[in-house]
N, C-alpha and C positions, 0 to 999 in steps of 0.2 A: 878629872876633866870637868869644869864650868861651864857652862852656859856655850857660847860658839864663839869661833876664833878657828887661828891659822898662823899654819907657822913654817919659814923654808927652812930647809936639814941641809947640810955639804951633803952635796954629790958630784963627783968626778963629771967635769963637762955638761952639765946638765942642770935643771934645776930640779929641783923635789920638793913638791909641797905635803903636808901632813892638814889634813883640817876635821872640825869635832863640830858635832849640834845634837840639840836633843832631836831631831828626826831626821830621816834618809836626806828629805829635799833640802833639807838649810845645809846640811854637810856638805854638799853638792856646790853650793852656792856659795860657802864656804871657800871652798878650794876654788873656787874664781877667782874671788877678791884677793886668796895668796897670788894666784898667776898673777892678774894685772897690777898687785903691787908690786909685784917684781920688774915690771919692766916700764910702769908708768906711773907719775904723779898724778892723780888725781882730785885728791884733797880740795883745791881748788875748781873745778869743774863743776858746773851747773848742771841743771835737770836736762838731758837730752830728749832724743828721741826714742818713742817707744817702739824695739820689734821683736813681736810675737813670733816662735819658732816651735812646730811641731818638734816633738821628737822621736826619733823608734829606739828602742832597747829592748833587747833578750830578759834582760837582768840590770842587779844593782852596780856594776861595776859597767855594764854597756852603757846605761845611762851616765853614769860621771864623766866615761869617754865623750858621748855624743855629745853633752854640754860643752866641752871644753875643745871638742873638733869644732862645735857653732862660733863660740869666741874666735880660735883662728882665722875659720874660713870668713867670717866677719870682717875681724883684721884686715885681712890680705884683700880680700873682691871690694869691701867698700869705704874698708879707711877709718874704720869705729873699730873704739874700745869700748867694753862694756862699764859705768860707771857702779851700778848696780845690778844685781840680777834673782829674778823671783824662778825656782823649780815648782811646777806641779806637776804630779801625778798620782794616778790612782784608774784601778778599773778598768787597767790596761791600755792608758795610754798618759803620754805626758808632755809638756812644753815648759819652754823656758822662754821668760819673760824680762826681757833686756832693756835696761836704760843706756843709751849708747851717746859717746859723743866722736868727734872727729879726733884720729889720732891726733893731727897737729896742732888743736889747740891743748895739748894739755905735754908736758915735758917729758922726754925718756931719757931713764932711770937707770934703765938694763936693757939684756939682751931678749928679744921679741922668740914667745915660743913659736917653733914651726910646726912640731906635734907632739900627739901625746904617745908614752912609752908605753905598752902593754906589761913590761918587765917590772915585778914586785906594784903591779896592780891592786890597790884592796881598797873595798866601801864593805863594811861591817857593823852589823849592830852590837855591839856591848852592852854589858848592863849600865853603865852612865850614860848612855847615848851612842849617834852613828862616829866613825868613826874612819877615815880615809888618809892613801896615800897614794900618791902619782907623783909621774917624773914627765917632765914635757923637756923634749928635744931642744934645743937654743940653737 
């Protein structure tokens, strides 16, 4: 495993992303950019707007949850996709920092997640780096 990147696996109904970085928060970050290329071009889209998003997590797999319920719940209330996305944390607390644009300037691809799966959940550290997989509901 390289540097960071992302990648979706067959899964029955569903989608599964797998994603790698050399630290927790880019893995994180990671497995965003898998979600929303799965179901939106963006290549083309321009600098959006910036919104800042507390976040609460138990742990490192709450947190990859709570990232990726943000992107939904984004979706669905305001109509933005995330173009980019920056994770902090540390010292017990964290936010994610999203470049958003409007879904309908930019083309859909695939099918829109509606959540994320708890089933075969994992953010890990390995010795080459973190290391995650999630299924988000379609």
């Amino acid at each position: 495993m390289n540097g960071s990147g992302y990648r979706s696996v067959p899964h029955t109904a569903d989608l599964r992303i797998e994603a790698w970085a050399p630290t927790r928060d880019e893995c994180i970050a990671q497995a965003v950019r898998g979600a929303v290329a799965s179901f939106a071009d963006i290549s083309s889209a321009g600098p959006g707007r910036v919104r800042n998003r507390p976040l609460t997590a138990d742990g490192d797999e709450d947190l990859l949850v709570a990232v990726l319920d943000e992107v939904i719940y984004l979706l669905d209330t305001a109509g933005e996709i995330p173009i980019d996305v920056v994770v902090e944390s540390g010292g017990g607390t964290a936010e994610a920092r999203f470049s958003m644009v409007d879904a309908a300037a930019v083309p859909q691809i695939g099918a829109v997640p509606k959540a994320v799966s708890l089933h075969e959940l994992r953010l890990d550290r390995r010795p080459e780096g973190w290391s995650c997989s999630v299924t988000l509901d379609v």
